[in-house]
C-alpha positions in Angstrom: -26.2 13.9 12.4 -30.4 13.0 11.4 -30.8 10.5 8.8 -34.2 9.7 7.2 -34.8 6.1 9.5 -37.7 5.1 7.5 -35.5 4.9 4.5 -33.2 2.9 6.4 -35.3 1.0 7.7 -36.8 0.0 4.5 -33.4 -1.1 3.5 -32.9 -3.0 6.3 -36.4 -4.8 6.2 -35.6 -6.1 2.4 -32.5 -7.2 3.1 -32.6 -9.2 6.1 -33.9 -12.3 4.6 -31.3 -14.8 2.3 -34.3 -16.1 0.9 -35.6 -12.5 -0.5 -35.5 -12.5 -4.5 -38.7 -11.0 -5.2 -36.4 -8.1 -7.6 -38.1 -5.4 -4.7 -36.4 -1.6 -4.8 -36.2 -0.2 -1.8 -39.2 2.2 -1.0 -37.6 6.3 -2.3 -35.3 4.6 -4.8 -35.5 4.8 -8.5 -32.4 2.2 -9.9 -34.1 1.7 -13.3 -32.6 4.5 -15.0 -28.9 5.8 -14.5 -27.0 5.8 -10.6 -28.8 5.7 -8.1 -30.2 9.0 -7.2 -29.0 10.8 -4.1 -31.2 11.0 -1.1 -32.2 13.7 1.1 -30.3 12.7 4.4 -27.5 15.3 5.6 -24.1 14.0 5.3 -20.9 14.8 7.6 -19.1 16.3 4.7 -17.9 17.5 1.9 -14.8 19.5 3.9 -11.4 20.6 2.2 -8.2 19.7 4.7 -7.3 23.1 5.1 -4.7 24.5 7.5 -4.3 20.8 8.7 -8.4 20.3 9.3 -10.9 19.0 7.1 -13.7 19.4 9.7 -13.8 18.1 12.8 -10.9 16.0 11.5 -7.0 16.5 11.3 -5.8 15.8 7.9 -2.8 16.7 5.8 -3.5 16.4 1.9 -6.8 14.4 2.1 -10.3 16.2 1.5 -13.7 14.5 3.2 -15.9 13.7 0.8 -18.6 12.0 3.4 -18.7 9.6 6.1 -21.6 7.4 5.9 -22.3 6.4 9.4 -23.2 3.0 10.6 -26.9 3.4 11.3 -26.9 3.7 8.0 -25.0 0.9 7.1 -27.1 -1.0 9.1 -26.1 -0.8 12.3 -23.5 -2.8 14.0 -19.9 -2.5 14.2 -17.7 -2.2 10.5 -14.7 -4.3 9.8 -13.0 -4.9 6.2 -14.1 -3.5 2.6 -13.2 -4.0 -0.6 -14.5 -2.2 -4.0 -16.2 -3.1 -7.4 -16.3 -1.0 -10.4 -18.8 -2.4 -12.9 -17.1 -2.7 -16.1 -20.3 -2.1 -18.4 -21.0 1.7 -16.8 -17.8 2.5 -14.8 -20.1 2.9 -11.4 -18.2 2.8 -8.3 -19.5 0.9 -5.2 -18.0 0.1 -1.9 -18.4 -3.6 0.3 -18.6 -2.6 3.3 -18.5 -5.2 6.0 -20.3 -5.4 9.2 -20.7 -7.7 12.3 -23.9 -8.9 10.7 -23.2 -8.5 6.8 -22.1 -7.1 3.9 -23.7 -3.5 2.7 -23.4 -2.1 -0.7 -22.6 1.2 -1.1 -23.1 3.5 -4.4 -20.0 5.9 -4.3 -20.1 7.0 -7.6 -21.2 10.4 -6.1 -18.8 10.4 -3.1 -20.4 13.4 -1.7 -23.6 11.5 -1.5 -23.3 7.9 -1.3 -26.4 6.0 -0.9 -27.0 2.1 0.5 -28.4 -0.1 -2.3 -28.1 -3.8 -0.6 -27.4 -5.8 2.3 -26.2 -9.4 2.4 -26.7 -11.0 6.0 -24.3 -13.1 7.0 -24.3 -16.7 6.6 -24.8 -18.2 9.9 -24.5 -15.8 13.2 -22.7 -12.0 13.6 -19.0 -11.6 14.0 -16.6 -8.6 14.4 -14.8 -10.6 11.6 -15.7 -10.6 8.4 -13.7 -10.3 4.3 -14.5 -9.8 1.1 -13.2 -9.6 -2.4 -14.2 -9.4 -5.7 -13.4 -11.9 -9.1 -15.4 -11.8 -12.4 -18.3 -9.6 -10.9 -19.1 -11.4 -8.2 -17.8 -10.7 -4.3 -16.8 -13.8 -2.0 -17.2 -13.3 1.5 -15.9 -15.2 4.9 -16.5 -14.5 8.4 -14.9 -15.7 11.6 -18.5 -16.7 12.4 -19.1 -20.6 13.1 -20.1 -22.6 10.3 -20.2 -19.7 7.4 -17.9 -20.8 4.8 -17.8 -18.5 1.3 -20.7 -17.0 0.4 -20.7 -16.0 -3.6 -22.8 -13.0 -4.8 -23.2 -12.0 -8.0 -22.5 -8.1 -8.1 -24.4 -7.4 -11.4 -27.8 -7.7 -9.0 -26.4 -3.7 -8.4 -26.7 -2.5 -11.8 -30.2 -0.2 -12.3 -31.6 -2.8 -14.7 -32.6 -5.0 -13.0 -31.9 -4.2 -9.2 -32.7 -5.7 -6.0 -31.6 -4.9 -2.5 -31.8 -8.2 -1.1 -28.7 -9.9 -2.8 -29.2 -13.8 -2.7 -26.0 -16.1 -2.3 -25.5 -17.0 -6.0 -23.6 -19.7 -4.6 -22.4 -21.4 -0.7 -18.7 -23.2 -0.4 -19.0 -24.8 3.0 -16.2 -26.9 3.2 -14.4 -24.9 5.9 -15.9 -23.1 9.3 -14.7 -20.0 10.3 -12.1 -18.0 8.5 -10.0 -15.1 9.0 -10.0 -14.0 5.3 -10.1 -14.7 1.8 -7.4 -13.4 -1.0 -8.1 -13.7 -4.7 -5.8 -13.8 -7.7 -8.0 -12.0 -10.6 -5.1 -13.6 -13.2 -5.6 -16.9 -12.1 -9.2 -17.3 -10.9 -8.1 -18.8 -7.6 -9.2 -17.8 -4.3 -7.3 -18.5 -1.6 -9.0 -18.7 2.2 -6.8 -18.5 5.5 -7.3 -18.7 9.1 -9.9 -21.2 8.5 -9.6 -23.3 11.5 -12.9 -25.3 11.6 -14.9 -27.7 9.4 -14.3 -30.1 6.7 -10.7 -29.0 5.4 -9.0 -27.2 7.4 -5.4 -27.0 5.9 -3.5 -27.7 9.0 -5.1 -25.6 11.2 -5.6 -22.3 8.9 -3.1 -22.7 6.2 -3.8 -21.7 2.9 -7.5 -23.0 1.4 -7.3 -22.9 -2.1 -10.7 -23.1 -4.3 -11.2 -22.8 -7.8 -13.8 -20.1 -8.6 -13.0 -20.0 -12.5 -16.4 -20.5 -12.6 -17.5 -18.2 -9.6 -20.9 -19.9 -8.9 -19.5 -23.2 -9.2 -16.1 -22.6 -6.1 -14.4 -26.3 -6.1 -11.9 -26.9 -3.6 -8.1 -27.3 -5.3 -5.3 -27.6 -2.8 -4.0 -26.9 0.9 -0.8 -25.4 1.9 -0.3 -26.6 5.5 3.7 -26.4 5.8 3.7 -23.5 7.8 -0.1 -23.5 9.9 -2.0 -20.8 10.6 -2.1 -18.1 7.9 -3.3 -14.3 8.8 -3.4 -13.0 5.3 -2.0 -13.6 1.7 -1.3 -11.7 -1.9 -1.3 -14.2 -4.1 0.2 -13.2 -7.7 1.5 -14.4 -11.0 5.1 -12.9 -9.6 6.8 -11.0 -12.6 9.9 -9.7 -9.9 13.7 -10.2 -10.7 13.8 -13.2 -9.1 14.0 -15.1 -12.8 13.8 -18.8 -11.4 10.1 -18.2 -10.2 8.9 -15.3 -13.2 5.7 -16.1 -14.5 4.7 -18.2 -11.5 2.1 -17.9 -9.8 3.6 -17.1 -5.5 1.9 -16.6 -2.3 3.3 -13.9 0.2 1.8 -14.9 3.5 2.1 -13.2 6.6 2.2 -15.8 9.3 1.8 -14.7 12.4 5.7 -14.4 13.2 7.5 -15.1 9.9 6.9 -13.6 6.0 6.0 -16.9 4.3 6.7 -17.1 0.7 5.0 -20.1 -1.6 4.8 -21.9 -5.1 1.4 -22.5 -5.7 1.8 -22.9 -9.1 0.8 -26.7 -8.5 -2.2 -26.3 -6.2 -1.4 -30.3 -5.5 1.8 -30.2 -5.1 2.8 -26.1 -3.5 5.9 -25.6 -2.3 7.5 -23.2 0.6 10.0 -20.9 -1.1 11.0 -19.6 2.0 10.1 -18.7 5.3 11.8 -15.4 7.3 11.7 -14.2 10.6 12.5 -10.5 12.3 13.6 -9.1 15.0 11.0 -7.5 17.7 7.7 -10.0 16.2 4.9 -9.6 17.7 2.0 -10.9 15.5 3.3 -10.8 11.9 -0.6 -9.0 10.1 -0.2 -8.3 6.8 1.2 -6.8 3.8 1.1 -6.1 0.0 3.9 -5.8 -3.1 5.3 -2.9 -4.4 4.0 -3.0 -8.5 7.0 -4.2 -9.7 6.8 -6.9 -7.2 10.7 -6.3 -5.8 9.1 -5.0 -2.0 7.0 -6.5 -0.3 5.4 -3.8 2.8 4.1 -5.4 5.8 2.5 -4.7 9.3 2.8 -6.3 12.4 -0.4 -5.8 14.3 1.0 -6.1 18.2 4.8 -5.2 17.9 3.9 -1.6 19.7 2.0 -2.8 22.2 4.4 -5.6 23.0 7.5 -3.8 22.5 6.9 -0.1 23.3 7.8 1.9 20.4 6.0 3.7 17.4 4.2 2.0 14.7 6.4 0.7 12.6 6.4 -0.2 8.8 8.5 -3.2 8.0 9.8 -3.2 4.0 11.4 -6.0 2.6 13.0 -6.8 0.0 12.2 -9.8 -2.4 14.2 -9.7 -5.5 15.4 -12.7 -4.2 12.0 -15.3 -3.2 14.6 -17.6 -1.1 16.3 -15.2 1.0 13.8 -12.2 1.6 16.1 -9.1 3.0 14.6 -6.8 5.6 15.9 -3.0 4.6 13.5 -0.9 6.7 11.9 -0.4 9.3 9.8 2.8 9.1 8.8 4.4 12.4 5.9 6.6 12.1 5.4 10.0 14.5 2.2 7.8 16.1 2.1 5.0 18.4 -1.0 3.3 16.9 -1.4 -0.2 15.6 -0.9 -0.9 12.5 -3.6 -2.3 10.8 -4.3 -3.3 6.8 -2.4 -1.4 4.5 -2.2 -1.3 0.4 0.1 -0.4 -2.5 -1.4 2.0 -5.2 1.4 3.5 -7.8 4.1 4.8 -5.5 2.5 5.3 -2.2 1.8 2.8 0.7 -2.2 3.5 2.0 -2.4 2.4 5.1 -5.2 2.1 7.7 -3.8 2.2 11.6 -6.8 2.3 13.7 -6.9 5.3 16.3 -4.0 7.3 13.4 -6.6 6.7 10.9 -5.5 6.4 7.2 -1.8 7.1 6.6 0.0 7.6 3.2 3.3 6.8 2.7 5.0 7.6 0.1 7.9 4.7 -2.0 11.1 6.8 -2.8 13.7 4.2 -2.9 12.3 1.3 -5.4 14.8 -1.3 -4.0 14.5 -0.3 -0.1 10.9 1.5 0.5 12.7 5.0 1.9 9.2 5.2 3.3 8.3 8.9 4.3 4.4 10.2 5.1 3.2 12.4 2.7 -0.5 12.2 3.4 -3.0 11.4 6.7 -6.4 11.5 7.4 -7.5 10.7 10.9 -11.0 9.0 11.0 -10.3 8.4 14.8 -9.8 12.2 16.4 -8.8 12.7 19.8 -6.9 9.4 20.2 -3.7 8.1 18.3 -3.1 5.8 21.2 -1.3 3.9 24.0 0.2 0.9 21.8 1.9 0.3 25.2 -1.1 0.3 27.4 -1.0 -4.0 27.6 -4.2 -4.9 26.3 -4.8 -8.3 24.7 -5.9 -9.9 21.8 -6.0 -7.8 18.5 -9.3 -7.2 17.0 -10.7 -7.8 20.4 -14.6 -5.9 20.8 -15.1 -2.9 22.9 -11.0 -2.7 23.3 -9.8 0.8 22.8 -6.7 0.2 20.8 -8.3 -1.5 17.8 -11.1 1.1 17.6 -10.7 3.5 14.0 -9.4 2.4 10.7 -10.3 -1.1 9.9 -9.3 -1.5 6.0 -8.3 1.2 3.2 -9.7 0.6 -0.7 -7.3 2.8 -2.8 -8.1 1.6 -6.4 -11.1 3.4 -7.5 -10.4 4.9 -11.1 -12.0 8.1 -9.6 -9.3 8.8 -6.9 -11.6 8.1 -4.2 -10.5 6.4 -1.8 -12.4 4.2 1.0 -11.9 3.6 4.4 -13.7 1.2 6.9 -13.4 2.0 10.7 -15.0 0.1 13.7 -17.0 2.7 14.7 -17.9 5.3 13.2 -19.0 4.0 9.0 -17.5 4.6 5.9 -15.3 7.7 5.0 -14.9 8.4 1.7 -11.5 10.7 1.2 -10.4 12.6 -1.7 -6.9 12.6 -1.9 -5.6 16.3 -3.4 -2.4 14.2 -5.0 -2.1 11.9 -8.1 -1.5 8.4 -7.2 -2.3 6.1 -10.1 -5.1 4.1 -8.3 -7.6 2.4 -9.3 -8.0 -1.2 -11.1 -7.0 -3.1 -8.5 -3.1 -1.8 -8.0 -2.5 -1.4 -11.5 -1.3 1.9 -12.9 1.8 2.7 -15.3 3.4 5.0 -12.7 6.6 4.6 -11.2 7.2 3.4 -7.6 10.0 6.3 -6.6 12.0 9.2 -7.7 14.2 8.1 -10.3 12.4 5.1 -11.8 10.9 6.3 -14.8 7.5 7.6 -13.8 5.7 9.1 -16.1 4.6 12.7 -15.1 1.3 12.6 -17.5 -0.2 9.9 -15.5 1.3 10.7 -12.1 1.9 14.3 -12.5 3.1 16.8 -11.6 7.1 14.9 -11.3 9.3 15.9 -8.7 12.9 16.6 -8.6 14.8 13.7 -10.2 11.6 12.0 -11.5 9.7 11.2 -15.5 9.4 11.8 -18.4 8.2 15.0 -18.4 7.4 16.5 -21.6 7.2 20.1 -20.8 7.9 22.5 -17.5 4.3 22.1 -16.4 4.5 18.8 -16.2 6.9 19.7 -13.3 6.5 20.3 -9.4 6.6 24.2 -8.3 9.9 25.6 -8.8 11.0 22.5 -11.4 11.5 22.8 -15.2 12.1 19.7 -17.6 15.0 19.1 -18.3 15.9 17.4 -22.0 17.8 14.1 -22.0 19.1 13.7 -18.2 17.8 10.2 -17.6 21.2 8.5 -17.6 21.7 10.7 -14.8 19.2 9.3 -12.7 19.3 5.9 -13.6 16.7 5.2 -16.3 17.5 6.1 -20.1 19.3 8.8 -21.7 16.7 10.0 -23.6 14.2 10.8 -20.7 13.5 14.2 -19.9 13.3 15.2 -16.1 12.4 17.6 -13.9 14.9 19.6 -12.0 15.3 22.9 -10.3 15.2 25.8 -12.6 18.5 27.5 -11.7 20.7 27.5 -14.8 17.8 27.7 -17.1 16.6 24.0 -16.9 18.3 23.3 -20.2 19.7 19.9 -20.8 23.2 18.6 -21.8 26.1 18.4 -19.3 27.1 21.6 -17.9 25.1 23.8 -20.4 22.7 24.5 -17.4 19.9 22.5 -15.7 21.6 23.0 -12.5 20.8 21.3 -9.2 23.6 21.7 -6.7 22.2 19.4 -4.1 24.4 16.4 -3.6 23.5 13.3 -5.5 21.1 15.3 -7.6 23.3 15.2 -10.5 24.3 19.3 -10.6 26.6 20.6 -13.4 29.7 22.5 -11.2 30.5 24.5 -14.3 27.0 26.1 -14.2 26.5 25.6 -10.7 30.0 25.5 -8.9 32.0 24.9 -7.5 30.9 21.0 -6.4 30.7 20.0 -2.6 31.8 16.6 -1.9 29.4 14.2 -3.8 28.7 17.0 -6.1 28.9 16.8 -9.9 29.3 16.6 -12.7 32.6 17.9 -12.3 35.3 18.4 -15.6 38.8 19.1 -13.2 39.9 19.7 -9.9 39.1 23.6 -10.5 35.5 23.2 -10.4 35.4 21.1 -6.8 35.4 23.1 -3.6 38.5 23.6 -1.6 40.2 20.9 -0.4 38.3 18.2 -2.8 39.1 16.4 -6.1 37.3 15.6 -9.5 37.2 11.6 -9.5 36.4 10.1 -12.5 33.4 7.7 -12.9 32.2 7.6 -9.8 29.0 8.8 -10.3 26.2 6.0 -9.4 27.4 5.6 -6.2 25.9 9.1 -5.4 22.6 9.0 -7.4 23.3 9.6 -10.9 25.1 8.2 -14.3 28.2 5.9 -13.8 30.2 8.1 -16.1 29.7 11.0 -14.0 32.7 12.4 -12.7 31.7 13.9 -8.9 33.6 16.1 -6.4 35.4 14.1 -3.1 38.5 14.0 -1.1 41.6 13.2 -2.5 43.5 10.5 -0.9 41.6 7.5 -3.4 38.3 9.6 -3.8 36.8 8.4 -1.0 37.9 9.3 2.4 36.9 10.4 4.8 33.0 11.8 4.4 30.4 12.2 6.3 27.6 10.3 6.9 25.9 10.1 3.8 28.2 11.3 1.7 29.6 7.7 0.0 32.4 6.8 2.1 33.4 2.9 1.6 34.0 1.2 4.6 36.5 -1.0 3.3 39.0 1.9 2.6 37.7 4.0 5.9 35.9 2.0 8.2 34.4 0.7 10.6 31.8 2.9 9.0 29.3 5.0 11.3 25.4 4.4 11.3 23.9 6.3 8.0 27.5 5.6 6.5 28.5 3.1 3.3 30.0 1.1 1.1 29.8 -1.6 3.3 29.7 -5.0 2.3 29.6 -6.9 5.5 28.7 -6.1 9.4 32.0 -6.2 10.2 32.6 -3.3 8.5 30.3 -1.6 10.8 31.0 -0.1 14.0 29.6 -2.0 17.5 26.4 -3.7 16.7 25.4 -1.8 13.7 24.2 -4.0 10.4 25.3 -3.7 7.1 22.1 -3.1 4.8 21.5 -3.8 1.2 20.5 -1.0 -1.4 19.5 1.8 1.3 21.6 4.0 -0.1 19.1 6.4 -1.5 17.9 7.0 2.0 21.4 8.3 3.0 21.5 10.5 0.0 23.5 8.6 -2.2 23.2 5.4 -4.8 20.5 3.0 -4.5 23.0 0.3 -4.7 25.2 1.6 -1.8 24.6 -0.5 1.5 25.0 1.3 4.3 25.6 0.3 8.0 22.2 1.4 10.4 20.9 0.3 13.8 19.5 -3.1 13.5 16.4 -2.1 15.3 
């Protein structure tokens, strides 16, 4: 790839000084009058993932719109990002960080994004560096001695007036170093961790808490030291099931071998909630909530290198704040590391070095039932030796931290950003609807049978909306008319279902789907297999099995539906995933349920809460699996 250097180089030269705030537009670049024009440097990209390539790069539902390499950027290496949209124009603009900065990026043309500012970095470079955005205005720390948060006001980017030497609106220096910085945007409190040198130090890197209310203005509020050293945070005003802490505002902290959960609330007086463990730890990363705040997905960065096996997802669940519950662990087809990974409607983005991004989607809203959906590898050739026994993470030059950094999936457009060590920025166009964009908002829902609504996340698949007509619908779906109660939200929702029978709604009067726990209609349909319905009689079940009454939300649907099983007290004995209650049966097998304890289980197998969905049943069955 050529690039136009002199152009570059202008950049550069304006933006290497702090002290620059003359108002001086790079040389070629007109901001006074609508975005920033494109500029005549070819791009790698635009490339359609087709036939599982987009490119030079393997890909599975993601498009290339460009990679903006880091000579452009400014040279260096690139580490974290973050986005703005500016609310007065809607303009979309990436933070890109680098060893010796911040760059801002226009990406409101994807295909052509274009540099328009640098902000060097406080004190000295570091492969380390974060940033986030509250009230128009980024915060930035860095891992680099002595650089505290630096606080630049983001409205310097708009065309009138525009400079590409951003100036540090304002300079909180009351910590060193720091790992990162985590803002709540309800609250107007930033929260700073790993910041293990200077002034206040929180215990050695617990949470920093500063008041930026008044962004150019950051006053220092509160530590939380009870548990030292903090990797990253999502603090939020928590609005889970969990009733005694709704409408508080709680940290989720991953700290370096537990999930730490906190009241901070009272930035004088916060308070550890609770404080959880896991099996197979190697350095607990990261992690973000599911939108409705009941999962909470997290990464452990070294757990494949120290312990051999796949990269793994960890999901728990955190309906109850005291007593988090850990129902999955999600092994992906790669052995990369895991890296930083974020929640946008009902899919899990996640960037895992060498794998590149990685999209997983939510289809169990009380367990994760995490499945890939979606991948783009930024990183080609190399998906890597997790095992390979290399040191500390992050560490320069070291192979198995080199590709995806950080992944920005919020962007009203549906672009979405990625970071990598290496090679630049990568902006990807998903070719699926996710409800991105402000930030993890969205009015989507997290999984199959929650309610989403196929307008906005469109088109629904089997078992999901409200639909309000057939093309709202996946290929080979129709809509059917009041079938919510079936699958667990309202009886007036409409929902998409396979079209054999005719799609119409109403019970047995068509809208058939004879797959179990799908909610089929054996008159229509029949006759039932086991965990079939909804039967009327004996007569419509398959040989052998009987219509029990009732029974239906253990296998996916309404409670009053009446579903085809064994006789002998409706339960026993079924296969794996087919509902069979341990109590009455057991010792159930692994993928098997009702269980209510691990005794119920055979050998070492676990009994585990709400999974059921997974095992193609109720979400409220628990079910007895492997513990690892």
């Amino acid at each position: 790839m050529q690039c136009k250097t002199a152009f570059v180089a202008a950049v550069l030269a304006s933006s290497l000084s702090l002290a620059s705030s003359t108002g001086a537009v790079p040389p070629g670049i007109d901001l006074t009058a609508g975005p920033p024009a494109a500029k005549d440097h070819p791009l790698e990209g635009p490339s359609p993932c087709r036939g599982g390539r987009a490119g030079r790069y393997a890909c599975q539902a993601i498009d290339l719109a460009s990679v903006l390499p880091l000579d452009e950027l400014g040279g260096g290496r690139g580490n974290d990002l973050w986005g703005w949209t500016d609310p007065r124009n809607g303009r979309e603009y990436v933070l890109m960080g680098m060893s010796d900065g911040i760059t801002f990026v226009y990406a409101g043309d994807a295909e052509n994004p274009l540099v328009v500012g640098r902000l060097p970095t406080q004190t000295t470079n570091s492969g380390w560096r974060d940033v986030k955005v509250y009230a128009d205005h980024a915060f930035v720390v860095s891992e680099a001695a002595g650089h505290g948060l630096q606080v630049v006001n983001l409205r310097r980017l708009r065309p009138e007036p525009s400079t590409a030497a951003l100036p540090v609106a304002a300079h909180y220096g009351r910590f060193g170093n720091a790992h990162n910085v985590a803002i709540n945007e309800e609250t107007g409190f930033a929260y700073v961790v790993g910041a293990t040198s200077g002034e206040i130090t929180c215990g050695g890197g617990g949470l920093h808490m500063i008041d930026v209310r008044e962004p150019r203005n950051p006053r220092f509020a509160g530590c939380f030291s009870a548990d030292g050293y903090t990797h990253d945070v999502q603090c939020v005003i928590y609005r889970g099931p969990d009733a005694a802490y709704n409408g508080r505002e709680v940290c989720f902290a991953a700290n370096t071998d537990t999930l730490t959960i906190v009241d901070v609330s009272d930035k004088a007086n916060p308070r550890m909630i609770s404080r959880t463990g896991y099996e197979g730890v190697g350095f607990t990363h990261q992690g973000w909530l599911s939108e409705d705040h009941v999962l909470f997905f997290m990464n452990d960065e070294t757990d494949e290198r120290d312990h051999g096996h796949n990269t793994r997802t960890y999901v728990w669940n955190v309906s109850d704040l005291a007593a988090p519950r850990l129902t999955q662990r999600y092994d992906h087809d790669t052995d990369a590391i895991d890296h930083n990974l974020y929640v946008a409607g009902r899919y899990v983005f996640e960037a895992n070095y060498s794998a590149g991004l990685q999209v997983l989607e939510i289809r169990n809203p009380r367990a994760g039932g995490l499945r890939r959906v979606a991948y783009f590898d930024v990183f080609p050739g190399d998906d890597q030796r997790a095992a390979s026994g290399k040191h500390h993470p992050e560490e320069e030059g070291d192979p198995l931290f080199g590709g995806a950094w950080s992944v920005y999936p919020y962007f009203a457009s549906g672009v979405v950003a990625v970071s990598t060590v290496e090679s630049g920025l990568f902006l990807l166009r998903p070719t699926f609807a996710f409800g991105g964009g402000g930030g993890g908002g969205g009015g989507c829902s997290v999984a199959p049978g929650s309610g989403s609504f196929c307008s906005e996340c469109g088109p629904c698949g089997e078992g999901e909306g409200d639909c309000d007509g057939d093309g709202e619908c996946a290929a080979g779906l129709v809509c059917a008319d009041d079938r919510g109660a079936d699958f667990g939200f309202g009886p007036k929702i409409d929902v998409c279902l396979p079209s054999a029978g005719g799609g119409g709604g109403g019970g047995g009067g068509g809208g058939c789907n004879a797959l179990p726990g799908s909610g089929s209609f054996c008159t229509a349909c029949g006759p039932c297999g086991a965990g079939e319905g909804d039967c009327d009689r004996d007569e419509e079940c398959q040989q052998g099995l009987a219509c029990v009454s009732d029974v239906g939300a253990d296998f996916g649907f309404g409670p009053k539906i009446d579903v085809c099983l064994p006789p002998g007290g409706g339960t026993c004995p079924l296969p794996p995933g087919h509902g069979r209650f341990c109590s009455e049966c057991g010792p159930c097998d692994e993928g098997e349920g009702d269980c209510d304890r691990d005794a119920e289980c055979e050998g070492d197998l676990i009994c585990a809460p709400d999974v059921g969905a997974d095992f193609g049943f109720g979400p409220k069955i628990d079910v007895c699996v492997d513990p690892g």
